[in-house]
C-alpha positions as CSV (number, residue, x, y, z in Angstrom):
1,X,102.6,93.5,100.3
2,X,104.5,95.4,97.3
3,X,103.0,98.3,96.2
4,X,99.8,98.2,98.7
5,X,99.3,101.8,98.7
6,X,99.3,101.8,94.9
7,X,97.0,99.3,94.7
8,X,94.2,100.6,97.4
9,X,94.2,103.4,95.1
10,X,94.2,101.7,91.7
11,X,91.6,99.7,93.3
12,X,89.5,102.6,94.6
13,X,89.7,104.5,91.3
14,X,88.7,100.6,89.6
15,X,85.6,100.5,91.6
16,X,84.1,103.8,90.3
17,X,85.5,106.0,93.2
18,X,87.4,109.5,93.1
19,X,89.7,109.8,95.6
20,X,90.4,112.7,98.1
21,X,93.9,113.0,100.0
22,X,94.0,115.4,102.8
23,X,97.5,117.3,103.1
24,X,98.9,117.9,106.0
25,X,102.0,120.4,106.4
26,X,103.7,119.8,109.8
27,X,105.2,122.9,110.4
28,X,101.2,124.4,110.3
29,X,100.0,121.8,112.6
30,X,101.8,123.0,116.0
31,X,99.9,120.7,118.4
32,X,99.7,116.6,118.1
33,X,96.4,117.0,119.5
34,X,94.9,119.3,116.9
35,X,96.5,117.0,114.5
36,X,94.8,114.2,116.1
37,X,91.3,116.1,115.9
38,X,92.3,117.0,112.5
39,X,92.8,113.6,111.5
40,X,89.4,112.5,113.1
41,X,87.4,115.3,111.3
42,X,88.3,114.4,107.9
43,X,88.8,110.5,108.3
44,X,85.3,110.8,109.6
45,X,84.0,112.8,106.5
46,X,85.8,110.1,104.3
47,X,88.9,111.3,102.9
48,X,91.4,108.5,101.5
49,X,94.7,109.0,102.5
50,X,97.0,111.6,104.2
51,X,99.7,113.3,102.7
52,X,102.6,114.8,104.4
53,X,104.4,117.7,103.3
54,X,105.4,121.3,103.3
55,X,107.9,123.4,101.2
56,X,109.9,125.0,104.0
57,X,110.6,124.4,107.9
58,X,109.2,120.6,108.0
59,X,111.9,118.8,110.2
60,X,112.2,114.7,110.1
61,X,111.0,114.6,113.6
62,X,108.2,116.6,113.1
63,X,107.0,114.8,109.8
64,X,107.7,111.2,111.8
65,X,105.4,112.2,114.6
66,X,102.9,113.6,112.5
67,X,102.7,110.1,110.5
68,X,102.2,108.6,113.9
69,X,99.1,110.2,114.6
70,X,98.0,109.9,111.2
71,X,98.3,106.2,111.2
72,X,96.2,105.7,113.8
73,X,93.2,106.7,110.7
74,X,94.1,103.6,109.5
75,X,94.6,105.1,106.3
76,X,97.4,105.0,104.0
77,X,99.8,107.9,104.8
78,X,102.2,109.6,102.1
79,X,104.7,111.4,101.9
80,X,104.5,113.9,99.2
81,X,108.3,115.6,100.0
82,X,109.6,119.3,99.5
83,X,112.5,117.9,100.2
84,X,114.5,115.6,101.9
85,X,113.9,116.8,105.8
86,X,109.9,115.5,104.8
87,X,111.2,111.4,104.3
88,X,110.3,109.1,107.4
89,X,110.2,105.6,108.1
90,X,107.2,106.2,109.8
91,X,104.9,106.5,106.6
92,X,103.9,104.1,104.2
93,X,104.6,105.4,101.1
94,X,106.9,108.4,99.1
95,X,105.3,110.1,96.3
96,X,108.3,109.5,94.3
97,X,108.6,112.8,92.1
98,X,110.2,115.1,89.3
99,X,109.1,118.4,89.6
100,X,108.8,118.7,85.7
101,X,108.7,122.2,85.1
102,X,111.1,123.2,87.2
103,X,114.5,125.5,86.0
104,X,116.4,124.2,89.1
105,X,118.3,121.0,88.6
106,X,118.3,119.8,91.9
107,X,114.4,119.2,92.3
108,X,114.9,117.2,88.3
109,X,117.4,114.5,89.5
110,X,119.9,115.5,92.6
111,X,117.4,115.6,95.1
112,X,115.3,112.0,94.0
113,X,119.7,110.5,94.1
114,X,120.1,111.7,97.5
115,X,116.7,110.0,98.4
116,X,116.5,107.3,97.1
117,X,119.4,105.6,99.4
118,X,117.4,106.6,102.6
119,X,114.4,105.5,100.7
120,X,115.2,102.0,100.5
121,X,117.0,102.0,103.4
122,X,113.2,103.0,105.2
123,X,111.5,100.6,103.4
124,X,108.9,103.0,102.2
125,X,106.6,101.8,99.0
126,X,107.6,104.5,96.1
127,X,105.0,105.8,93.8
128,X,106.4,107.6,90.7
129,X,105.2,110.7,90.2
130,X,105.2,113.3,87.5
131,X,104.7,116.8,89.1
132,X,103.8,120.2,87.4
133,X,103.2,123.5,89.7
134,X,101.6,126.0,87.7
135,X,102.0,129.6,89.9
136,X,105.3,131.0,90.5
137,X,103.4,133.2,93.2
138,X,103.5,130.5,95.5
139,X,105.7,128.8,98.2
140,X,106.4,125.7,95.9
141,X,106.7,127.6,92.9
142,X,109.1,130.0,94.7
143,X,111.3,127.2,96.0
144,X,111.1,124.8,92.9
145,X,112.1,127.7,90.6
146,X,109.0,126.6,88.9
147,X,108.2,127.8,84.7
148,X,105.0,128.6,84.7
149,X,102.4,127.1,82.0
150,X,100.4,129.6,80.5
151,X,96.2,128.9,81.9
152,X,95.2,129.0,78.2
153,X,97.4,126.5,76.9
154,X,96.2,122.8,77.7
155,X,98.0,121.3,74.8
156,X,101.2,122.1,76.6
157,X,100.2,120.3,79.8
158,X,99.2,117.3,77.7
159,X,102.6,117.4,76.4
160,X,104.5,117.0,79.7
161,X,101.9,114.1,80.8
162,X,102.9,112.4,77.6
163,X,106.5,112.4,78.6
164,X,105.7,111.5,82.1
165,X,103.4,108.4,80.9
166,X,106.8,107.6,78.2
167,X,109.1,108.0,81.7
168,X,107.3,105.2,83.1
169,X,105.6,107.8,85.8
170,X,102.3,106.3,87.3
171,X,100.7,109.5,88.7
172,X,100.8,113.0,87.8
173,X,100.0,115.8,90.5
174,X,98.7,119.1,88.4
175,X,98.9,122.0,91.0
176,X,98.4,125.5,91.8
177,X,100.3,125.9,94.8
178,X,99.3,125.7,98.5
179,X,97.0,128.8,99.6
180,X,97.2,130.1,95.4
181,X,93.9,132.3,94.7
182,X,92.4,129.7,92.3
183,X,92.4,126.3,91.4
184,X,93.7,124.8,87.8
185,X,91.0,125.1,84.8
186,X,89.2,122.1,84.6
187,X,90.8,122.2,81.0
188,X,94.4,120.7,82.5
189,X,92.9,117.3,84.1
190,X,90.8,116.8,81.1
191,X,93.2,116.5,78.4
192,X,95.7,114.9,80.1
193,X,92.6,111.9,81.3
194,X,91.6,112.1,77.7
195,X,95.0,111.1,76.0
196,X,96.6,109.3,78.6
197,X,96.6,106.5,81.3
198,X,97.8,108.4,84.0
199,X,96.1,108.6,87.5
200,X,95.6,112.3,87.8
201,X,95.8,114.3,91.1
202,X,94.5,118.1,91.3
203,X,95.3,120.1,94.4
204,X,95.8,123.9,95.4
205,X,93.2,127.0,95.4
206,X,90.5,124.2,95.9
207,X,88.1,126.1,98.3
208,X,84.5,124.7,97.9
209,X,82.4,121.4,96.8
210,X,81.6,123.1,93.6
211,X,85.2,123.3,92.3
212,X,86.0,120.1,93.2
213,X,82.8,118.8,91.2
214,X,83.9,120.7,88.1
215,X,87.7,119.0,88.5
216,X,86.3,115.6,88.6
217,X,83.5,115.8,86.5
218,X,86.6,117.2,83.9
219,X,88.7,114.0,84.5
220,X,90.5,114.4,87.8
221,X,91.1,110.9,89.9
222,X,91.6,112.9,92.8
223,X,91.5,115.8,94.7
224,X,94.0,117.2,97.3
225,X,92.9,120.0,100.4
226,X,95.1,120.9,102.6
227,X,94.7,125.1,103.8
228,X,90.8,124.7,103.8
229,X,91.3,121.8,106.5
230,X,92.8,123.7,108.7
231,X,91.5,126.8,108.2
232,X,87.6,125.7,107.4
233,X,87.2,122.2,108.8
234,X,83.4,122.3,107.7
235,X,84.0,123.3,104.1
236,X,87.2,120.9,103.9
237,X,84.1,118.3,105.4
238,X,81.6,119.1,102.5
239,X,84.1,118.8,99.9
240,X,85.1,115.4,100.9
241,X,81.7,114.0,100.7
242,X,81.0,116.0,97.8
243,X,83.9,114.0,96.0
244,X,82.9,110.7,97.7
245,X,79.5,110.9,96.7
246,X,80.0,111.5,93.0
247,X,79.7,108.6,90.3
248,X,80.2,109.6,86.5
């Protein structure tokens, strides 16, 4: 079916639901068995979908059989790319993206050229994405040459989610960067549900239930862990239900 994944989560978010994706970075997951428990542990708590990614070090082979164990969740399984060495056949989907605020020209067209080609060619579902890293302190932000967006100025987050909406982009991912010290304001997810259409994704410095309440409650669709999976399986658990258990 075209666009499945899309759907499920158009569907989902529909129905009343916010969403949570658990991120998965290959390259910290050394072992297919603690991937496997991993998997278990938050499919179990009721996360919505996996994503798969990392900025540096992520082979193909290692993001293929990562998306083989992950399937076995019976969940939808993304790819949300650093860069090309993160695409596999073995997924379901690509988080199509432009890094939006980045100063490197690569990561705003080159990269998604070279891609697209192997993207057909895998038959993987695309899902275009607007993306906007907000610390330069990070891996991501390091890497994507990121410019960063001032925490007290909303209006100019609004601004690049109107030009993502006007590009035709169905999603837009807001985030701190992986392991950053603090999560977006509430502020960001807001405006841009308030004035827009876009489905909105939060992620980074997301460390406990109450943070991901005050995202959603602010407007966020859903909510992306990753470090506090691996590194707190029983917080990443209560911040899962937390999110599933919500209704505005």
């Amino acid at each position: 079916m075209k666009n499945k994944v899309f759907n499920y989560i158009v569907g989902k978010i529909a129905g009343g639901e916010k969403l949570h994706f658990t991120l998965i970075d290959p390259d910290k997951v050394s072992r297919l068995d603690e991937l496997e428990k991993l998997m278990d542990i938050a499919s179990s708590a009721g996360t919505d979908a996996f994503l798969i990614g990392g900025s540096t070090s992520v082979t193909p082979e290692e993001a293929g059989a990562t998306a083989e164990v992950l399937k076995k969740s019976g969940l939808p399984v993304v790819v949300f790319p650093g860069n090309l060495n993160c695409l596999t056949p073995k997924a379901d989907a690509v988080l199509f993206m432009v890094l939006m605020n980045t100063m490197e020209p690569y990561y705003l067209m080159q990269v998604q050229v070279l891609a697209a080609p192997l993207i057909r060619k895998y038959g993987l579902e695309t899902i275009p994405t607007g993306y906007i890293v907000f610390n330069t302190d990070t891996a991501v932000g390091h890497i994507g040459r990121v410019y960063s967006i001032p925490y007290s100025k909303p209006e100019l987050v609004l601004a690049y989610a109107l030009a993502a909406e006007m590009m035709g982009f169905k999603l837009l991912y807001l985030e701190a960067g992986s392991g950053a010290q603090s999560h977006i304001p509430p502020a960001f997810p807001g405006i841009v549900k308030k004035h827009t259409e876009l489905i909105t994704m939060v992620g980074g410095g997301i460390r406990s239930p109450d943070a991901a309440l005050e995202l959603i409650r602010a407007g966020a669709d859903i909510i992306v862990t990753g470090t506090i999976m691996e590194k707190d399986p029983e917080r990443g658990v209560n911040i899962i239900k937390t999110i599933k258990k919500y209704r505005g």
